[in-house]
C-alpha positions as semicolon CSV with decimal commas, in nm:
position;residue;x (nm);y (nm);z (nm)
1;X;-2,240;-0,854;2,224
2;X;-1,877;-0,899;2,207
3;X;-1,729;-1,216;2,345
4;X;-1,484;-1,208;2,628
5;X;-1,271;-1,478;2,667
6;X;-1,140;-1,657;2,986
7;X;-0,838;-1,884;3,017
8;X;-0,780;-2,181;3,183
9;X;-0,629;-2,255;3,500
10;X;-0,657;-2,587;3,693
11;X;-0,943;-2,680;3,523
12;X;-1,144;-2,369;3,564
13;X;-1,243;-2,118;3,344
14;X;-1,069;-1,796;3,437
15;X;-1,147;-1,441;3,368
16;X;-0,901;-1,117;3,352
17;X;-0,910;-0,775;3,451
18;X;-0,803;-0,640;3,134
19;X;-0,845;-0,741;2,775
20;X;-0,710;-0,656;2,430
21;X;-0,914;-0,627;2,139
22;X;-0,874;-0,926;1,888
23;X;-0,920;-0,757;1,490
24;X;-1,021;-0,929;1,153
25;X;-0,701;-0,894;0,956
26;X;-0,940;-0,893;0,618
27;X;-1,165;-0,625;0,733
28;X;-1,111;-0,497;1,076
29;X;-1,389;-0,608;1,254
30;X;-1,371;-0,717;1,622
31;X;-1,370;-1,084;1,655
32;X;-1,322;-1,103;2,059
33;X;-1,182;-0,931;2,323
34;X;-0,889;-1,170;2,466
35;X;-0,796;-1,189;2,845
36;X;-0,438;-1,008;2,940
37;X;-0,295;-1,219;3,172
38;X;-0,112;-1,104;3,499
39;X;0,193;-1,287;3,657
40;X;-0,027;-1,391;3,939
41;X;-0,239;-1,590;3,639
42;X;0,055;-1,692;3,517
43;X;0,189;-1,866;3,886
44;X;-0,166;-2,029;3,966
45;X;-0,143;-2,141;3,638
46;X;0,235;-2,288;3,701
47;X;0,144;-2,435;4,017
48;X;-0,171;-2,619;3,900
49;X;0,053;-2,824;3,637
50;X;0,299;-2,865;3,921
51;X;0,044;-3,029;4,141
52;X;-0,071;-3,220;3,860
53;X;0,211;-3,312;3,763
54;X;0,239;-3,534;4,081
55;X;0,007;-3,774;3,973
56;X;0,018;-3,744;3,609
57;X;0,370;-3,826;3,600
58;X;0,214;-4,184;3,720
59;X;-0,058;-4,203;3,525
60;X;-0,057;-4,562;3,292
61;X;0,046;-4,524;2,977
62;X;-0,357;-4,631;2,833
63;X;-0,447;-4,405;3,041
64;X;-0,265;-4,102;2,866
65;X;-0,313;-4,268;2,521
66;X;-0,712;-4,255;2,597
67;X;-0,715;-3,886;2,679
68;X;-0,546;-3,828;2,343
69;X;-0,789;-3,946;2,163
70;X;-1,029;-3,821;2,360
71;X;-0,890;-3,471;2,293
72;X;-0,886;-3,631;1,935
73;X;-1,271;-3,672;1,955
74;X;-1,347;-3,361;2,091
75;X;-1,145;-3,141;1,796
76;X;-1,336;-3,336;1,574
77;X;-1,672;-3,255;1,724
78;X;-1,616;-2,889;1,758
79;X;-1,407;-2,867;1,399
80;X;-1,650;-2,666;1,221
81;X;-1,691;-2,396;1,501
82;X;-1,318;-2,352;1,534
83;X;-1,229;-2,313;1,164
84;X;-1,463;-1,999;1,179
85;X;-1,333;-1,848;1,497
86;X;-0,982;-1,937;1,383
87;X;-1,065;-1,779;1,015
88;X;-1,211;-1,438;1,165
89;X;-0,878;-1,427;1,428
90;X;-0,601;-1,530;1,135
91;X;-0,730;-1,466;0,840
92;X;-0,690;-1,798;0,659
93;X;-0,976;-1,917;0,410
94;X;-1,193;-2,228;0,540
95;X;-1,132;-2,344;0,209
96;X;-0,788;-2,435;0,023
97;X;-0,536;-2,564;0,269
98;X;-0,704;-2,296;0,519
99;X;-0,871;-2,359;0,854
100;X;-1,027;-2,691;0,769
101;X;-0,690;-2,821;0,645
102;X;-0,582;-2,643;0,986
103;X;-0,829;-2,868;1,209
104;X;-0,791;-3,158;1,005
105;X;-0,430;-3,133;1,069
106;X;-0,465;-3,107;1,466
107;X;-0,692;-3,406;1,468
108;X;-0,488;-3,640;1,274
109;X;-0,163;-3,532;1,484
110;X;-0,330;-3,602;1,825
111;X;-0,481;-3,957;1,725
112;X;-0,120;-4,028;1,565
113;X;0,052;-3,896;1,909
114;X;-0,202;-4,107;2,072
115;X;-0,056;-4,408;1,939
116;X;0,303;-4,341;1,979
117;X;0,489;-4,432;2,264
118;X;0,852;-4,504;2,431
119;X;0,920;-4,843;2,538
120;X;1,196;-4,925;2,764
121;X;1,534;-5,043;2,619
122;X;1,749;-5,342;2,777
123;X;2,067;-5,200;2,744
124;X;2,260;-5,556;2,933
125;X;2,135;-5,791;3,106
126;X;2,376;-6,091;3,212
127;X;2,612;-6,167;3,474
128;X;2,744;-5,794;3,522
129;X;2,383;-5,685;3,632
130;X;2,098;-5,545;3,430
131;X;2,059;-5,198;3,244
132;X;1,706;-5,064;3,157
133;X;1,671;-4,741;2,983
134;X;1,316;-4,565;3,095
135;X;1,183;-4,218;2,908
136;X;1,055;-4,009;3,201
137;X;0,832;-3,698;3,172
138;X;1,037;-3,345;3,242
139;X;0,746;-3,166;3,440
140;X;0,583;-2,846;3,385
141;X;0,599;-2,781;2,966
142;X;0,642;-2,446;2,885
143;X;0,418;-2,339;2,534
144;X;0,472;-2,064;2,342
145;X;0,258;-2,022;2,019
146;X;0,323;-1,824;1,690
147;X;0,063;-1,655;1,488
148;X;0,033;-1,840;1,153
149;X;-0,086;-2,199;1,189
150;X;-0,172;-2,087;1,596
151;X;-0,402;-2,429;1,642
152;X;-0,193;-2,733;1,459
153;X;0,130;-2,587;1,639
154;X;-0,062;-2,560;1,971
155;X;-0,144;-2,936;1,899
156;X;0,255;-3,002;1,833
157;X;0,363;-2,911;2,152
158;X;0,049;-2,996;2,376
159;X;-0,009;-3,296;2,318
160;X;0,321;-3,502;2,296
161;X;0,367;-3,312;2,626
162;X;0,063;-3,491;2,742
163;X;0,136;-3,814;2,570
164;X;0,468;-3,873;2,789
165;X;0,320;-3,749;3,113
166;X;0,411;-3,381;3,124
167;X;0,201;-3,124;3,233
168;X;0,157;-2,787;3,027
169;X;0,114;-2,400;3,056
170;X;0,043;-2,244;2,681
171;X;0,082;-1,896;2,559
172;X;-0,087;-1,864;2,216
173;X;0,022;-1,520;2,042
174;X;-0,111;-1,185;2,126
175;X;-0,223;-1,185;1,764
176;X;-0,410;-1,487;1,693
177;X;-0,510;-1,605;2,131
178;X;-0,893;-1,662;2,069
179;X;-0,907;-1,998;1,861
180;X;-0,621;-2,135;2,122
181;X;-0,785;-2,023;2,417
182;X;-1,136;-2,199;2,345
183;X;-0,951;-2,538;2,190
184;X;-0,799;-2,532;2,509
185;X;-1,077;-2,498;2,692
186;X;-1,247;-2,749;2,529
187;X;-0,930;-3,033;2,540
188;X;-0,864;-2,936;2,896
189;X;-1,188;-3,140;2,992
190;X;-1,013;-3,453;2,833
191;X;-0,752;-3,460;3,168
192;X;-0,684;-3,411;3,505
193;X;-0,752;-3,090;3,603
194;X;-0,424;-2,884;3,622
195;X;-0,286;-3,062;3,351
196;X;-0,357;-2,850;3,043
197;X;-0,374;-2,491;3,110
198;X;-0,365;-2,167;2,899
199;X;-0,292;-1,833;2,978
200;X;-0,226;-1,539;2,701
201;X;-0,082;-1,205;2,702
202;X;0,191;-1,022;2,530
203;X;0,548;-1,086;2,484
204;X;0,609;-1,017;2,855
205;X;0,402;-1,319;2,959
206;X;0,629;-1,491;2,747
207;X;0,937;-1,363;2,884
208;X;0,807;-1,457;3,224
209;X;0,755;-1,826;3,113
210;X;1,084;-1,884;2,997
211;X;1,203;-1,774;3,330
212;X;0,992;-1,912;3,564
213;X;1,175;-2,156;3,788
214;X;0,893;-2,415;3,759
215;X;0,905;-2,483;3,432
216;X;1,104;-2,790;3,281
217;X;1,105;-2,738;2,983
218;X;1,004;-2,426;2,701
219;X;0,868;-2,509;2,327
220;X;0,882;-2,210;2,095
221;X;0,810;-2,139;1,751
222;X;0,866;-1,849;1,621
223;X;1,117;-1,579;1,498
224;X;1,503;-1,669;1,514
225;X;1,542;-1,342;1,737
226;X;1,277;-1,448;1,966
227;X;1,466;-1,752;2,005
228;X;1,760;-1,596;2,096
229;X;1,628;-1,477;2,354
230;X;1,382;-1,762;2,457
231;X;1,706;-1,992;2,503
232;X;1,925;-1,709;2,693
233;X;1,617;-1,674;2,929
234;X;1,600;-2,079;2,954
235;X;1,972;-2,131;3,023
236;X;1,937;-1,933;3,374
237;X;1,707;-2,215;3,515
238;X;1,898;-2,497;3,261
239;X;1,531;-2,573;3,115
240;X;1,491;-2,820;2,851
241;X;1,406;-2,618;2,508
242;X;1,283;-2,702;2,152
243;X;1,344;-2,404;1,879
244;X;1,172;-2,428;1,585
245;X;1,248;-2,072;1,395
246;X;1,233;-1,885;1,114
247;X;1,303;-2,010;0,788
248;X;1,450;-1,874;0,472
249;X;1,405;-2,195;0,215
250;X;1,583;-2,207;-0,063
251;X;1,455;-2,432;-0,410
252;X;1,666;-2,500;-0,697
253;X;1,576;-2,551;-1,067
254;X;1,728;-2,786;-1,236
255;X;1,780;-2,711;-1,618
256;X;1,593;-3,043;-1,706
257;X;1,231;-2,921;-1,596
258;X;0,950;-2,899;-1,734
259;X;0,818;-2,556;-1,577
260;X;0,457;-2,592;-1,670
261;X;0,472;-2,932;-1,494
262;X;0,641;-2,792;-1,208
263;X;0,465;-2,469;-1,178
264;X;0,235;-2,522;-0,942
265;X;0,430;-2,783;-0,705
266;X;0,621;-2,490;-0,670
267;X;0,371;-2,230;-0,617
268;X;0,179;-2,413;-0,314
269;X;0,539;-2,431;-0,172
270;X;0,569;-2,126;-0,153
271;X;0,230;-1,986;-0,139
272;X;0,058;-2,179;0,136
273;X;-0,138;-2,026;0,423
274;X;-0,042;-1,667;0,206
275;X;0,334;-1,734;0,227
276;X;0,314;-1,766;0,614
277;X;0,476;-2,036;0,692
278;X;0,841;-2,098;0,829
279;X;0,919;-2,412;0,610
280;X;0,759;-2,260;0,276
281;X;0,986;-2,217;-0,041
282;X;1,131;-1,845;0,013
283;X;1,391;-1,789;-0,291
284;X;1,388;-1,989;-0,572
285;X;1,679;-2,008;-0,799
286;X;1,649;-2,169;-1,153
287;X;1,879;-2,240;-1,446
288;X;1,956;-1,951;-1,720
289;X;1,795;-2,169;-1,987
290;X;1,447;-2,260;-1,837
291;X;1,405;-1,871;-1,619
292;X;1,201;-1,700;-1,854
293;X;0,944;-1,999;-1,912
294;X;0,955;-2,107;-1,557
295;X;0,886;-1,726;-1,424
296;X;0,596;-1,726;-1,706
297;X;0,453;-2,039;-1,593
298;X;0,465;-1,961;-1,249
299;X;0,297;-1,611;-1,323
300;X;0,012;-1,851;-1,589
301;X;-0,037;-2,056;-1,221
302;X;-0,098;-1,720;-0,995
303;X;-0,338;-1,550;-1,196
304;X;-0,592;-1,837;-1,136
305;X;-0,572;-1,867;-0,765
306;X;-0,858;-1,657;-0,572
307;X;-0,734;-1,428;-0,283
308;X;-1,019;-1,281;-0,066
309;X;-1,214;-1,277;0,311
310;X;-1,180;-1,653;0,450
311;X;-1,533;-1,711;0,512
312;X;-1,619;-1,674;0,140
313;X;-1,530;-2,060;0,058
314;X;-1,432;-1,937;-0,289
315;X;-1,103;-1,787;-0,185
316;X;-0,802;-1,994;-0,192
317;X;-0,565;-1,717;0,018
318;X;-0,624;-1,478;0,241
319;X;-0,471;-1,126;0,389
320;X;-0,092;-1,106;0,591
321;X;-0,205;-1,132;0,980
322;X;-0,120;-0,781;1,115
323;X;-0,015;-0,478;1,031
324;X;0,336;-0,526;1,135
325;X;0,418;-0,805;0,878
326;X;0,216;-0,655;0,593
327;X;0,413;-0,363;0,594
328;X;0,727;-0,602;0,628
329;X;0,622;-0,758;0,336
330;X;0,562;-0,419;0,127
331;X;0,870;-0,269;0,232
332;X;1,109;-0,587;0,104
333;X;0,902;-0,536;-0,218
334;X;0,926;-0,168;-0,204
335;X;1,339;-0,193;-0,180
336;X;1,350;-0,516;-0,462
337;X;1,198;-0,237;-0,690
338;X;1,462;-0,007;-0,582
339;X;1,751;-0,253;-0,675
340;X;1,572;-0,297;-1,008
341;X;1,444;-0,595;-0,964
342;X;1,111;-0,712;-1,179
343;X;0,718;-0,734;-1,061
344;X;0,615;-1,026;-1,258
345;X;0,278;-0,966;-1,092
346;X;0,116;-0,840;-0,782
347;X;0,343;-0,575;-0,592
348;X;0,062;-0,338;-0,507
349;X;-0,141;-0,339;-0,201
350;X;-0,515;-0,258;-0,324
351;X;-0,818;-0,276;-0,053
352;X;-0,888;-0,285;0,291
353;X;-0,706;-0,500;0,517
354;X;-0,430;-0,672;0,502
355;X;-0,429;-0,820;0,198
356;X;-0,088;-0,815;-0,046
357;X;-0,116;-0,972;-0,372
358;X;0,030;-1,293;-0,492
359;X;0,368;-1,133;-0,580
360;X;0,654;-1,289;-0,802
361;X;0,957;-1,075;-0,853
362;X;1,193;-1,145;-1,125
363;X;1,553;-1,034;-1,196
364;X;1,689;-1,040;-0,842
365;X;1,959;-1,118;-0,682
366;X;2,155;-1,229;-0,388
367;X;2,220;-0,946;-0,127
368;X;1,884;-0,792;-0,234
369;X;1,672;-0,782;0,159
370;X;1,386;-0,949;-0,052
371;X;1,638;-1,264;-0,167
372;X;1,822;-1,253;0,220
373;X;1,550;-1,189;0,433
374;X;1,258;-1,380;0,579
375;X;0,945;-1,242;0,367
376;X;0,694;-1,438;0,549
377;X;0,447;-1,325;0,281
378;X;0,280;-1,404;-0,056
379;X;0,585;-1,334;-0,266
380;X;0,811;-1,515;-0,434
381;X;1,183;-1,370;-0,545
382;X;1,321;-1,581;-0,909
383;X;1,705;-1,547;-0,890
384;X;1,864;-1,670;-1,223
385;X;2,235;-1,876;-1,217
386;X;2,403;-2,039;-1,471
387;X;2,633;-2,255;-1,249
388;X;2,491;-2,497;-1,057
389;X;2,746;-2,476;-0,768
390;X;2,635;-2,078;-0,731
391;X;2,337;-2,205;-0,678
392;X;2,368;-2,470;-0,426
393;X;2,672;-2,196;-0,219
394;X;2,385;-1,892;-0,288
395;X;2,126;-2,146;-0,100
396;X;2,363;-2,233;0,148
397;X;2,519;-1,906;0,250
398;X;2,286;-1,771;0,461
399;X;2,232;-1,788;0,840
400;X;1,876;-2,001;0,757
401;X;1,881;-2,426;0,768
402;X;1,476;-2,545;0,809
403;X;1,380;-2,674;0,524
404;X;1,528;-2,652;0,125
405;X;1,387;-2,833;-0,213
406;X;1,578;-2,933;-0,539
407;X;1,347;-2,951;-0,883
408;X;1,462;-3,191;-1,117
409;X;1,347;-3,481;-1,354
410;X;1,640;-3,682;-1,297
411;X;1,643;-3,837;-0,960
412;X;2,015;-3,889;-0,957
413;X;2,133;-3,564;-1,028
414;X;1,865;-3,447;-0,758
415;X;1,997;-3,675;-0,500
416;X;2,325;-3,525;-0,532
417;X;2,258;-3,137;-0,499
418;X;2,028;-3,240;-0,177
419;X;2,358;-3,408;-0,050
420;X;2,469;-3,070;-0,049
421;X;2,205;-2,846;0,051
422;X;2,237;-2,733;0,503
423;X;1,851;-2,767;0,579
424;X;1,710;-2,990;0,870
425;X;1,506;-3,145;0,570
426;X;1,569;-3,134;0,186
427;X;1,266;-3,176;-0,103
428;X;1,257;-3,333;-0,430
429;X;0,999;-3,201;-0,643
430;X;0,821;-3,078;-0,374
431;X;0,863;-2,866;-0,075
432;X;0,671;-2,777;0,285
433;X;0,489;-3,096;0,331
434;X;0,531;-3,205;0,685
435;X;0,407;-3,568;0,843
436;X;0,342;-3,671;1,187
437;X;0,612;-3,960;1,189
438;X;0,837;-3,740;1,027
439;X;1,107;-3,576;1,248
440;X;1,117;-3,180;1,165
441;X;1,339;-2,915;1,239
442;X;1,638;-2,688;1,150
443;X;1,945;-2,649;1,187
444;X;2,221;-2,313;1,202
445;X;1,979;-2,045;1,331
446;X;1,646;-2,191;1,213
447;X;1,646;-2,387;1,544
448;X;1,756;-2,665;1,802
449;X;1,579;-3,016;1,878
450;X;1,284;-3,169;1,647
451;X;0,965;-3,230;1,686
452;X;0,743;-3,521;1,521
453;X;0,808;-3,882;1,500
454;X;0,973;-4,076;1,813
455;X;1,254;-3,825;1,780
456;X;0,995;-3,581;1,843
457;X;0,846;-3,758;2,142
458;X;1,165;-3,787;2,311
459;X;1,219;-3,455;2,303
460;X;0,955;-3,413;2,605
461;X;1,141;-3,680;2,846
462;X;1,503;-3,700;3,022
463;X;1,620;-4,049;3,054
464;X;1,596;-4,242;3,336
465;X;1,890;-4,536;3,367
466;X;1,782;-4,805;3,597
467;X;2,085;-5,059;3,686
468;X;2,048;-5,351;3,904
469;X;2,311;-5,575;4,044
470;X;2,302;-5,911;3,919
């Protein structure tokens, strides 16, 4: 029997009239049917976090830090069960830096949130009077959930929300909503009721949450044109919004590499979770006189790493999400062809499902849509230079700032192209690894605010002056 799923709503488990059915990307088959949310769900569920919000607000700060890891305790109890639902629903392998890696990563960011907190600064205290400076939750947190890593994001924004005394509505995506919804369900019972709710739907529900006049404050990760229009909807109520968007990163190759040694830093930083990932290495230019070993090495590297259905543990990488980005993917391929650009390996969808093959294209250049667009997908364009300031303006010169890497055996010379590169965070000799005490984010149209680290915390409270006459 097919599962329906409910949402939750003040602490309740909450059923729909309508549902959508929730595919296997690697072979079709129906996972779950998720609820479809109306704007009524969507109000009871905005009014429940208001109410909570009341006394949450007020809640001690051991208090909050227990139900972390409480939430903490409860991921790790229902970890295994998860990783499967969220492997059927995604597409990711259990295996490999998959859905394990996934669940691993959500428990070890909610016992690190647990931990963090905002003390109160003495800004003067003397004759004139004294200053304090207090971090104050916003209210009602507005979540809205991509597709790719859909639980370790969900964690991101929930539970530093929690942590500083917010309460929160979540929308997961209409593509991956099954995994969220039940980790939801199952954190909820860590707090208030009220205080951690989850409705899902399509874009509209979306739409409706970054204009709902309740809401403090909207989280969103996703697609730069998304967050266009998440932070024109948000500026009619003057909410409070974190952007973390699309990402186009660049890597540059110095000419003192080793490739071999390099090769597969650089593939799993641009390969992980199949390519889908905002802050994964996108273009990757490298010096005239190392290209044709590096794009050899790199090609050695691919043709050992297993692609196939997630639940067989064997596979390393699995299939694009959805239909809509696969073909994405195949028609930037489809046009780098066109240009005459080379297929190193891969470039042929073969199977059922969504699977594209680890793809490198060589030959390639700037102004091809494969180089200047957003793949999102397992392939990797090689742009040649010669002139190391081509490379560093070619890197810079699009609209894209999240994340960028520079290659190098010399740390020096490294050091100084990452002085130049425009990306919220720059790599040496590595790229797409991400920390909990590690403020992330991007800059130009890759997005606005951070998230992680005390910066990161922050970002979830206004501040509060409290002045007192001497």
């Amino acid at each position: 029997m097919t599962t329906q799923y409910t949402m939750t709503i003040n602490g309740q488990q909450v059923a729909a009239d309508s549902h959508s059915e929730i595919n296997n990307p690697s072979n079709g088959e129906l996972v779950g049917l998720s609820p479809q949310a109306s704007t009524a769900h969507l109000n009871d569920a905005v009014a429940a976090a208001e109410k909570a919000f009341q006394s949450w607000r007020f809640s001690s700060d051991d208090d909050r830090k227990a139900a972390c890891h409480t939430m903490a305790d409860i991921l790790e109890a229902n970890a295994g069960d998860l990783a499967v639902l969220l492997t059927k629903e995604q597409g990711k392998p259990l295996a490999g830096m998959g859905s394990n890696f996934e669940l691993g990563g959500c428990i070890g960011w909610t016992r690190y949130t647990a931990e963090q907190s905002l003390e109160v600064k003495l800004l003067q205290d003397n004759e004139g009077g004294r200053i304090e400076q207090h971090r104050v939750p916003i209210g009602v947190v507005g979540s809205i959930t991509p597709w790719n890593w859909p639980l370790m994001i969900a964690i991101w924004h929930v539970i530093p929300a929690i942590r500083t005394g917010n309460t929160v509505v979540i929308k997961p995506s209409p593509y991956t909503p099954l995994s969220t919804l039940k980790m939801i369900e199952l954190i909820s019972e860590a707090v208030p009721p009220g205080v951690l709710n989850c409705v899902a739907g399509g874009n509209e529900l979306g739409a409706e949450i970054t204009q709902h006049p309740a809401i403090g404050k909207v989280v969103f990760t996703g697609s730069i044109a998304t967050g266009k229009k998440v932070m024109a909807s948000a500026s009619e109520t003057l909410k409070a919004i974190t952007l973390e968007l699309g990402g186009n990163d660049p890597g540059i190759v110095l000419p003192d590499v080793d490739p071999k040694a390099m090769a597969e830093g650089i593939f799993w930083g641009s390969f992980i979770n199949s390519g889908q990932t905002c802050g994964a290495l996108k273009r990757l230019y490298v010096h005239d006189s190392i290209y044709d070993e590096t794009c050899q090495a790199l090609t050695d590297f691919a043709a050992n790493v297993p692609m196939g259905d997630g639940m067989d543990e064997n596979n390393v990488l699995g299939p694009l999400q959805n239909e809509m980005q696969f073909n994405k993917v195949k028609d930037l391929v489809e046009d780098a062809k066109a240009q005459g650009a080379r297929i190193l390996c891969g470039g042929e969808p073969t199977g059922q499902g969504y699977f594209y093959p680890i793809t490198l294209v060589a030959d390639i250049k700037d102004g091809t849509r494969l180089v200047d667009e957003e793949q999102f997908g397992p392939v990797l364009p090689i742009i040649r230079y010669s002139e190391l300031s081509d490379a560093i303006a070619s890197a810079n010169g699009l609209e894209y700032g999240l994340d960028a890497s520079v290659w190098s055996t010399d740390a020096e010379a490294a050091a100084k192209v990452a002085a130049q590169l425009e990306a919220g965070t720059v790599f040496i000799n590595k790229h797409a690894e991400i920390a909990p005490h590690v403020p992330f984010g991007g800059i130009k149209c890759s997005g606005l605010g951070v998230e992680f680290g005390e910066e990161g915390l922050e970002a979830y409270t206004n501040i509060k002056i409290v002045n007192a006459a001497a």
